[in-house]
C-alpha positions in Angstrom: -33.4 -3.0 -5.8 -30.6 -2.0 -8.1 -27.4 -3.6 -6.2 -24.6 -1.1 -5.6 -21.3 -1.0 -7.9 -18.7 -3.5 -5.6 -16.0 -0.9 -6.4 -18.3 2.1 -5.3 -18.9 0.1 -2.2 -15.5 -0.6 -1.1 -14.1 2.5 -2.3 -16.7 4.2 0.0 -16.0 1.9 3.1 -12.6 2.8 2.3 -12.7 6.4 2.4 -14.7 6.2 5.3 -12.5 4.2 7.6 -9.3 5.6 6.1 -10.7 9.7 6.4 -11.5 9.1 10.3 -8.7 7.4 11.7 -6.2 9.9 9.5 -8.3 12.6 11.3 -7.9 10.5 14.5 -4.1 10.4 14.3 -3.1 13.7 12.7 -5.7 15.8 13.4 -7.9 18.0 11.6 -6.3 19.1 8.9 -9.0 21.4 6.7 -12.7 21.3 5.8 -14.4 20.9 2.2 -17.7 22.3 2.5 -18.3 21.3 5.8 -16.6 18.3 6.0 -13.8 17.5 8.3 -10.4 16.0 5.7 -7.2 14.9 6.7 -4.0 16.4 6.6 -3.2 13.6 4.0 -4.5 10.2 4.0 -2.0 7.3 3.5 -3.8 4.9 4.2 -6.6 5.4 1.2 -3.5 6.9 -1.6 -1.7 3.4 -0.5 -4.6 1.7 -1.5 -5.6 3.3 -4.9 -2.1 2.8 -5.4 -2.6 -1.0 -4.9 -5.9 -1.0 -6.6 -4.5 0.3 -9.5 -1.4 -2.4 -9.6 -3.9 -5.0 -9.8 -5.8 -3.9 -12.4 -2.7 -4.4 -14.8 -1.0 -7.4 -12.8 -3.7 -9.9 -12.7 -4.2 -9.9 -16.2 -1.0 -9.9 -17.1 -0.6 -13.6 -15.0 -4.2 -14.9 -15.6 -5.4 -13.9 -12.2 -9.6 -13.2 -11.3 -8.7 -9.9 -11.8 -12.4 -9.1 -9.7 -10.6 -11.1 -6.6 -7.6 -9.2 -6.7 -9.1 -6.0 -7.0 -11.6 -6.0 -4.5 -8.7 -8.0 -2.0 -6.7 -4.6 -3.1 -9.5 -2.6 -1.8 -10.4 -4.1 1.5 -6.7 -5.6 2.2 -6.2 -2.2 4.8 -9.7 -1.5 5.5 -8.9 -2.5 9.2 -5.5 -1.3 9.8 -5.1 1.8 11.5 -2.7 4.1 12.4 -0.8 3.3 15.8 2.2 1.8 17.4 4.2 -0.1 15.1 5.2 -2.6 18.2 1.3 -3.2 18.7 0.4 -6.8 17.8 -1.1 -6.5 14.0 -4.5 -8.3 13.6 -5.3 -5.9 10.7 -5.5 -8.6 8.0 -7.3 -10.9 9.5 -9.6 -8.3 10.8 -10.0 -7.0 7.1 -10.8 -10.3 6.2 -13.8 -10.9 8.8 -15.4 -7.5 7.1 -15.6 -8.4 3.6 -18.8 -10.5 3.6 -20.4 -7.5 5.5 -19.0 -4.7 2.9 -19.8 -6.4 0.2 -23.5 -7.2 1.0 -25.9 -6.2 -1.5 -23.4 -5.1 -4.2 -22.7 -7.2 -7.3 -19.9 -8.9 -6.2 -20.3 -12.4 -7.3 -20.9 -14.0 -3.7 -18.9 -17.3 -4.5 -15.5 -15.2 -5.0 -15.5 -13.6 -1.5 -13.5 -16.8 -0.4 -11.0 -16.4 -2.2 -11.0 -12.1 -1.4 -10.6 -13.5 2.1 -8.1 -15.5 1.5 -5.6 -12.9 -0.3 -6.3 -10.6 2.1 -5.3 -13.1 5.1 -2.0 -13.3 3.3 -1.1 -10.1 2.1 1.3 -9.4 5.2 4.6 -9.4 5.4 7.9 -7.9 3.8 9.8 -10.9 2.9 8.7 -14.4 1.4 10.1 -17.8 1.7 7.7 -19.1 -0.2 5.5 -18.1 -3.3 2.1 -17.6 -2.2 -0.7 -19.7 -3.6 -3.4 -19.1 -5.2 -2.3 -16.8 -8.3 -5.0 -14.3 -6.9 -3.1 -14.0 -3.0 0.3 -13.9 -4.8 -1.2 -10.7 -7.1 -2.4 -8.9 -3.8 1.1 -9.1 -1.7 2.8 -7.7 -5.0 0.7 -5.2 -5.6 0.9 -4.4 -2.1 4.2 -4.3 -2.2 4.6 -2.7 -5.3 2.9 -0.1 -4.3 5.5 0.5 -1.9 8.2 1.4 -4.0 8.8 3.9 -7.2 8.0 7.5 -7.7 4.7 7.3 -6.0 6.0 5.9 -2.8 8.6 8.8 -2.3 5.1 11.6 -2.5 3.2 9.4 0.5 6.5 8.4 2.6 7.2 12.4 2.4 4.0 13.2 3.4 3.8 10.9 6.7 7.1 12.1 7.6 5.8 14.3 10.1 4.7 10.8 12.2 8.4 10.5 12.5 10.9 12.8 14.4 12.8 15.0 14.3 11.5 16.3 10.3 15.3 16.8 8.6 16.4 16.1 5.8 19.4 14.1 7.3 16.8 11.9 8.8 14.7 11.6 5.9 17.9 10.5 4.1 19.0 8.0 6.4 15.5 6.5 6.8 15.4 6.0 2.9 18.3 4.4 2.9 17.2 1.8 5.4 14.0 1.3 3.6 16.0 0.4 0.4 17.5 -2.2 2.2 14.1 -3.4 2.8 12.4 -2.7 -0.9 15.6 -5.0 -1.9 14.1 -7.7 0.1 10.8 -7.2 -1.0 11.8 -6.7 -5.0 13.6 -10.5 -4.6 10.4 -11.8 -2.6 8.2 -10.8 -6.0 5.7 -13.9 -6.0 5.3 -13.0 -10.3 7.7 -12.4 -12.5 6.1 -8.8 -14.1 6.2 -7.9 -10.3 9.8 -8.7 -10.4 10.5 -6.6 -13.3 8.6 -3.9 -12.6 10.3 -3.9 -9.1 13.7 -3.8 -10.3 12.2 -0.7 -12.6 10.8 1.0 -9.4 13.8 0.1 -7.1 16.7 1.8 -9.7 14.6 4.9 -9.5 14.1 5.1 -5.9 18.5 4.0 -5.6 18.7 7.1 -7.8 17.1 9.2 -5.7 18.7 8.8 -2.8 22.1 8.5 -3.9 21.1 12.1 -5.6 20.1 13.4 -2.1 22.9 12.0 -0.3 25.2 13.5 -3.1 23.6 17.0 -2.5 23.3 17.0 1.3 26.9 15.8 1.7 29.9 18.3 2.8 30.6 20.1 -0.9 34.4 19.1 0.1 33.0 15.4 0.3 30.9 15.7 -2.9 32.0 13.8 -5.6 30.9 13.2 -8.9 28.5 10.0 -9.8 
């Protein structure tokens, strides 16, 4: 028997997962020839987002750029949506589930180590530390990455319904607590392209909000940047 495509497989495990508990937590949004779709799934566009990170950061630092991509995958394959002040197990739980999902594809079986190991230390906002190996250091930038720039401003918009009341004065002052966040995270970079390519990603999303705060402020109180 043929073995299946590793990035089909997790893709596909992916989707599943990710499909019924955005279904489970926002409801049914539409159907596509029969099938039940989510009003907008985070958790998977989070994930390509990764996905895609990884396939230009880990060769840019000599990473196994298979480890880092299939750890980009599977990092969220367990974490679902729920109260924030519930304890969060979802990387370890992710991690226990990648032998499994990755049975009888072409994975090379000796790296799932090491796709365990990023993924058990992908968590987190702020470092200390750099993270070790090169391949757990990729996944928590990309991870992070992922979490600022233009595509980050699309997902957190489209979640914002999970948090009310929907204005635009508390969109604004959310995004301007999260910069002080994605500062942290940009200074936490484990790899220096990270680091620059966070700065890049963190003037734009500075930008932005200082537009919208310029444009949602009192026209008496508006003044020019």
């Amino acid at each position: 028997m043929t073995p299946t495509p590793w990035r089909t497989a997790c893709e596909q495990a992916l989707r599943r997962f990710s499909d019924a508990d955005a279904i489970r937590f926002w409801g049914l949004g539409h159907e596509v020839e029969g099938t039940p779709q989510p009003i907008f799934n985070y958790r998977f566009e989070h994930t390509y987002a990764a996905v895609l990170l990884a396939r230009w950061l880990a060769p840019e630092v000599g990473a196994d750029a298979e480890v880092v991509e299939c750890a980009a995958w599977l990092h969220d394959v367990e974490k679902r949506l729920k109260d924030p002040r519930a304890k969060d197990t979802h990387a370890l739980d992710a991690s226990a589930r990648v032998a499994d999902l990755l049975a009888g594809t072409d994975f090379p079986p000796e790296k799932i180590p090491a796709v365990r190991h990023a993924i058990e230390h992908h968590v987190g906002l702020r470092l200390t530390k750099r993270l070790e190996p090169i391949e757990a250091a990729c996944l928590w930038d990309c991870d992070k990455l992922s979490k600022i720039g233009a595509a980050s401003l699309i997902h957190f918009g489209c979640i914002s319904g999970a948090f009310q009341p929907i204005t635009t004065a508390e969109i604004l002052r959310r995004g301007t607590a999260w910069l002080e966040l994605a500062r942290g995270i940009t200074a936490s970079f484990n790899t220096e392209p990270a680091r620059q390519e966070g700065r890049r990603r963190l003037a734009f999303i500075e930008a932005h909000y200082a537009q919208l705060r310029r444009e949602w402020s009192d026209p008496m109180e508006m003044t020019p940047p």
